[in-house]
C-alpha positions in Angstrom: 6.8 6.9 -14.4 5.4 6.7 -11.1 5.0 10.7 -10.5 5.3 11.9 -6.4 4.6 8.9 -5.6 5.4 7.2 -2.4 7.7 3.5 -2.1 7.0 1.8 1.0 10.6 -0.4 1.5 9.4 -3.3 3.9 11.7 -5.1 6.0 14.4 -2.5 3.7 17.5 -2.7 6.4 19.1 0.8 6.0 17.3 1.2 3.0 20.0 0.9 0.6 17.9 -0.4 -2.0 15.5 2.7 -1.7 19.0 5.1 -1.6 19.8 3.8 -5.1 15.9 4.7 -6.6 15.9 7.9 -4.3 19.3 9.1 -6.7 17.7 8.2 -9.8 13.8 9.4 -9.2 13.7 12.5 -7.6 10.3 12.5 -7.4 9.7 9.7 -5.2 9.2 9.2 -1.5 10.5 6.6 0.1 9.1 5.3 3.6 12.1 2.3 5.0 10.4 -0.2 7.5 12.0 -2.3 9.9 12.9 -3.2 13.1 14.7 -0.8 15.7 18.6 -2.0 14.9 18.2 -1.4 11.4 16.2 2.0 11.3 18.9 3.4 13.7 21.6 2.7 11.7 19.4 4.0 8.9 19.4 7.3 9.8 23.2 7.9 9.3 23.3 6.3 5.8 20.7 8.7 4.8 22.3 11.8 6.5 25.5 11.0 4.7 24.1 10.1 0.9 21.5 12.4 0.4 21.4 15.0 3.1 18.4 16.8 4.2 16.2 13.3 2.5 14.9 12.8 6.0 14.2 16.1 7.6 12.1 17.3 4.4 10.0 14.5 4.7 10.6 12.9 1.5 12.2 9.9 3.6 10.7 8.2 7.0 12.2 5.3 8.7 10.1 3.6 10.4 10.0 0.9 12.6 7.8 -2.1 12.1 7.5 -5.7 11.9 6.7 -6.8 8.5 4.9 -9.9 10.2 2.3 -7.3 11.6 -0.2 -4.9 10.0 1.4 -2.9 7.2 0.5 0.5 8.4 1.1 2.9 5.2 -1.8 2.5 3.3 -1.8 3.4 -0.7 1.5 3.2 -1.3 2.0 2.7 -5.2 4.8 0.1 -4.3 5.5 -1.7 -1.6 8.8 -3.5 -2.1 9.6 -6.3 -0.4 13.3 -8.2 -1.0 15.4 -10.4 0.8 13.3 -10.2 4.2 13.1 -14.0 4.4 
């Protein structure tokens, strides 16, 4: 049990893998990192599977380069699949 914590999904696509965890652990924030074709796209798939996810706050999309700096800082998880 991870509490409110926050998942950092990097290089996540759309996020889909953070959408499944989002259903099951309410709890949870999720912050989706990728680059700008991706995170666009993103923002649909959340509207449409768990609306209102992104304008409380409890989801970001972000972009970023997973080759550069990881800019959230004390994330409890920062997940990382298929990015390679």
């Amino acid at each position: 049990s991870l509490g409110n914590a926050t998942v950092v999904d990097v290089g996540g696509g759309v996020g889909s893998m953070s959408l499944d965890l989002a259903k099951v652990f309410p709890d949870l924030s999720f912050v989706v990192e990728d680059l700008p074709v991706h995170i666009k796209e993103a923002k649909t798939v959340w509207d449409t599977a768990i609306p209102g996810a992104l304008d409380s706050g409890r989801v970001q999309l972000t972009i970023h380069d997973f080759l550069t700096a990881q800019p959230v800082k004390d994330a409890a998880v920062y997940m990382l699949r298929n990015i390679l």
